[in-house]
N, C-alpha and C positions, 0 to 999 in steps of 0.2 A: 452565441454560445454562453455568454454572460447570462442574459436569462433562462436557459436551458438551469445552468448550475443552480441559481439563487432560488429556482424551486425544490431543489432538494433539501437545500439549509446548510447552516455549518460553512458558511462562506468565511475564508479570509479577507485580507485587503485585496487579495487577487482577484474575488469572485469567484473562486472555484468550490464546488458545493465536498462541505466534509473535511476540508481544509484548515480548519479552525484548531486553535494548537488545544484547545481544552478535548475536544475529539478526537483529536489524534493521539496525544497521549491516555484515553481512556481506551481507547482503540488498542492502544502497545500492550499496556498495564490486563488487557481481556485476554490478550490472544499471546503473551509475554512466549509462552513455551514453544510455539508453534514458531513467532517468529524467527527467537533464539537459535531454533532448532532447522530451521532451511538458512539462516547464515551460517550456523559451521558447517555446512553442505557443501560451500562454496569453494572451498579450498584455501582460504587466506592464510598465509604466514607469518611467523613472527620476522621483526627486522621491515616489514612490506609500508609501503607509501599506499595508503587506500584512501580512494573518493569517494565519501557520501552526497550522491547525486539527490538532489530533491528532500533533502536532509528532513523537513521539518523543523517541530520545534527540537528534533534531537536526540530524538529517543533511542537511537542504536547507537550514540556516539560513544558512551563510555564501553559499549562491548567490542565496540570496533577497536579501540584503543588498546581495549586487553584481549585481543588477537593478535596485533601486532607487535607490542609489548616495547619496553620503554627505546627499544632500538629502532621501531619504525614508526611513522607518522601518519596522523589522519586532516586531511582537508574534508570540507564540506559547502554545498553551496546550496540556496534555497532561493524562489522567487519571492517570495513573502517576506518583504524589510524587516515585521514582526518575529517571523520565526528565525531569522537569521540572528536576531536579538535574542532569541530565547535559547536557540542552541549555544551560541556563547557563555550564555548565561550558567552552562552546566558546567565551564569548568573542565571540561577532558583534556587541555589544552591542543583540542583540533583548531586549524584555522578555516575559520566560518566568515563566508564571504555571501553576498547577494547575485546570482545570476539565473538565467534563462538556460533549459536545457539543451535544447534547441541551439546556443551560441555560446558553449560553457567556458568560462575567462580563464583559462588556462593553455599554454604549450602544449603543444607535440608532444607525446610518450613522459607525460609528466607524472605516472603514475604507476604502478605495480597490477591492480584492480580498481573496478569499479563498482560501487554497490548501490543499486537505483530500489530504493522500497516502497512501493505505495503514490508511484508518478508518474508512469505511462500512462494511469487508467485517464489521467487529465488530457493526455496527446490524441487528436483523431491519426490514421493512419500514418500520414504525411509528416506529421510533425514527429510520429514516432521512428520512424526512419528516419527523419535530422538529426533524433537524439541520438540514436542507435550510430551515427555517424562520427558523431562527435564524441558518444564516450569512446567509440574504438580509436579517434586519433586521438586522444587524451591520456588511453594508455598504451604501454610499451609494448612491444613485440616481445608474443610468449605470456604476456597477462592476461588477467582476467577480464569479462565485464558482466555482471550479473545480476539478473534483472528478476524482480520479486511483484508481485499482486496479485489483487482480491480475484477470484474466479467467482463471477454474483450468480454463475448455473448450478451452483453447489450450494446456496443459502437454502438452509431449511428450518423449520421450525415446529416443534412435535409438543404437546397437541395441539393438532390447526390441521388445515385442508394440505394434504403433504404436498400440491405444489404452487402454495400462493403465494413464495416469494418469487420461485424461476416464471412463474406464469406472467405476473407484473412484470419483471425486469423484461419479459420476452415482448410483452406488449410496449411497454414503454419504448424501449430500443426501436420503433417505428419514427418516435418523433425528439427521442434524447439521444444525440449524442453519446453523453454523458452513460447512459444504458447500454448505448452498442458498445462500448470502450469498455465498460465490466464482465461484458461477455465474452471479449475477443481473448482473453486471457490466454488458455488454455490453447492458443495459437503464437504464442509467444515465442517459442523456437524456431519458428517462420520465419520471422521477423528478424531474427540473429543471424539465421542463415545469409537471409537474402544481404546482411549488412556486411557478410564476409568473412564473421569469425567461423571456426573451425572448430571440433570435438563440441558441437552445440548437443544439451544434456539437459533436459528438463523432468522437474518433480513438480505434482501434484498433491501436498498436503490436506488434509481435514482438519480443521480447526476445531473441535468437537466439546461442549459444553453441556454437563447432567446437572441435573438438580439434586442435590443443594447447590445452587451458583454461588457464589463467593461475590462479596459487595463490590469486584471491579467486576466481573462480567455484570453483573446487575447494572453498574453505572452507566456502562457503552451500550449493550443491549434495549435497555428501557429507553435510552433516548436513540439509538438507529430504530430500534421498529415502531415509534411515536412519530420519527419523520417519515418512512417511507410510506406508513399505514395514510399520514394525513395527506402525500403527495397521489396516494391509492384511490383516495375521493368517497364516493359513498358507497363502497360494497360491504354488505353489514357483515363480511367474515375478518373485515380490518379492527372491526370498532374494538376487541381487547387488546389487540395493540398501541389504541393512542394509548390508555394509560397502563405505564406498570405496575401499578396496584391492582389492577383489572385484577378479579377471581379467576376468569378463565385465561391472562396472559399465560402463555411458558414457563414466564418464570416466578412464578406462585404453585406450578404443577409440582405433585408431585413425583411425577415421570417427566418433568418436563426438559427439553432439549433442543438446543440451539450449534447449528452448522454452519460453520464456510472453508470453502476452499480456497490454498493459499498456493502461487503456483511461483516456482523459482525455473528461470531459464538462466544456464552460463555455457559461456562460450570464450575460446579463446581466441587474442588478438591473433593473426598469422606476422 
């Protein structure tokens, strides 16, 4: 699986591709609205004990914190030693700890909600049912547990061949992992089911980006379609996307436009 990821790039100490806290936070900083905008979806209250499962380097800690507001609490936990460093490092005073999701170091009903963003796409099935298991004995009966990610069948990019990003991810997904787990997304209420929770309730966001892009979409954008383009190999429809300065990239168009879809599932504990 290791090598699966490390071809995509953006590895942490983990090895998992895309992981890399400067990515991830250019990642947040592209798509800030959208993400902002499926966590108040979730339901979270002020007074509430919320887990940021898969935390990263942290970048929803300070909102999570001003949801629950200075009467409730926020933990967080990440595989990445690094990022569990960096999340700290912000300051929200959440308590930012290092674990597996899969085995997450916590009691029984220790929690009000749980908020998983941007970490199943790294679980193949199996592993996403351990998680799924674990955030629900994590939290309380009658909480939340609500699970967020990239749906890569919604990536688009105008002007280009309108389906040469789903077309790669569709081929890839033969021999990546890594591609079938960005696809499954939008099956994500499935998965909550089968885990037990109840009132399971999912949205499908667009991420949606015109031109004039703004220097954070430009940031994350120029370097995700320089990686996937150079994992793409020699099909000469990739070649304006290794470079973002390309004439013909998206984001030098001036029609130009860039998509993904962001899919939130919650469910509650019974």
């Amino acid at each position: 699986m290791m090598t699966d990821h490390a071809t995509w790039g953006f590895t942490a100490s983990t090895g998992l591709a895309f992981s890399r806290a400067d990515i991830v936070d250019a990642h947040f900083d592209a798509c800030r609205d959208t993400y902002l905008d499926l966590l108040c979806r979730v339901g979270i209250r002020t007074g509430w004990h919320i887990l940021d499962a898969g935390c990263g380097p942290g970048g929803y800690l300070p909102h999570l914190a001003a949801l629950v507001g200075p009467r409730g609490a926020v933990s967080a936990v990440d595989l990445a030693p690094e990022n569990v460093v960096a999340a700290d490092a912000r300051d929200t005073g959440a308590r930012v700890r290092q674990g597996d999701l899969t085995e997450l170091p916590y009691a029984d009903d220790s929690f009000d909600v749980a908020w998983c963003a941007n970490a199943v796409q790294y679980l193949d099935d199996e592993r996403l049912r351990r998680a799924l298991a674990e955030l629900r004995r994590v939290v309380r009966p009658g909480g939340l547990v609500a699970v967020k990610d990239l749906d890569a069948s919604t990536v688009t990019a105008r002007p280009g061949p309108p389906f040469l990003f789903v077309d790669f991810f569709r081929a890839a997904a033969g021999t990546s992992g890594y591609a079938r787990q960005l696809l499954r997304t939008r099956g994500l209420y499935q998965f909550l089911r089968a885990a037990g929770l109840s009132d399971v309730r999912q949205h499908c966001v667009l991420s949606e980006h015109y031109a004039p892009f703004t220097p954070a979409e430009r940031a994350y954008y120029g370097q995700a379609c320089a990686r996937v383009a150079a994992k793409a190999g020699a099909d000469p429809r990739w070649r304006p996307f290794l470079d973002p300065d390309h004439p013909d990239h998206p984001l030098n168009a001036p029609d130009g436009y860039l998509c993904e879809g962001n899919v939130l599932a919650v469910g509650t504990v019974p």
